[in-house]
N, C-alpha and C positions, 0 to 999 in steps of 0.2 A: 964849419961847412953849413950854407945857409939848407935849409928845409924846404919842401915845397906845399909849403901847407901857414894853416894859421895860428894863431897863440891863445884861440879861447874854443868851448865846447857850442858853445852857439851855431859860430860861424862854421866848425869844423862839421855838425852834423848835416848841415843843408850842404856841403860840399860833397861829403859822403852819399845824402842823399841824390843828388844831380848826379854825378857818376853811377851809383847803379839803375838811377832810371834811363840815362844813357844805354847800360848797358843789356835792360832787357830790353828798351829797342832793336838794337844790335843781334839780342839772341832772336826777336820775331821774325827776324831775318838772313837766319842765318842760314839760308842755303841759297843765299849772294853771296860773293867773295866779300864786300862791301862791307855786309851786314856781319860775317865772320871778322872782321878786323876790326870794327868799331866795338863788338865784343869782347874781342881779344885786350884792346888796350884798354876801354872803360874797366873791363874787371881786375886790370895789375893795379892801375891807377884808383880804383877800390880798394884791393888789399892793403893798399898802400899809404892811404888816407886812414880806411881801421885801424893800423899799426900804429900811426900819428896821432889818431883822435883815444885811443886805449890810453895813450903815456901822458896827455893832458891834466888837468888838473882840477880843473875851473873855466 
């Protein structure tokens, strides 16, 4: 099953990074429906990228 992520700790923490500055935008906003959902999915797609970038290597 391919991943959706990268194969090194460089490129893996500016991705991490970009998603959760996505998603405190999201939370500055978040009494729009808008800004609630951009929240929502930046911080799965955070957890999610943490979980990928922990099992890395190098």
């Amino acid at each position: 099953m391919a991943r959706f992520y990268v194969n090194n700790r460089r490129d893996g923490s500016r991705l991490l990074s970009s998603a959760l500055v996505i998603c405190a935008a999201g939370l500055i906003r978040i009494d729009h429906p808008i800004g609630q959902a951009v929240a929502l999915v930046a911080g799965l797609v955070s957890l999610y990228w943490w979980s990928c970038y922990r099992q890395l290597q190098q």
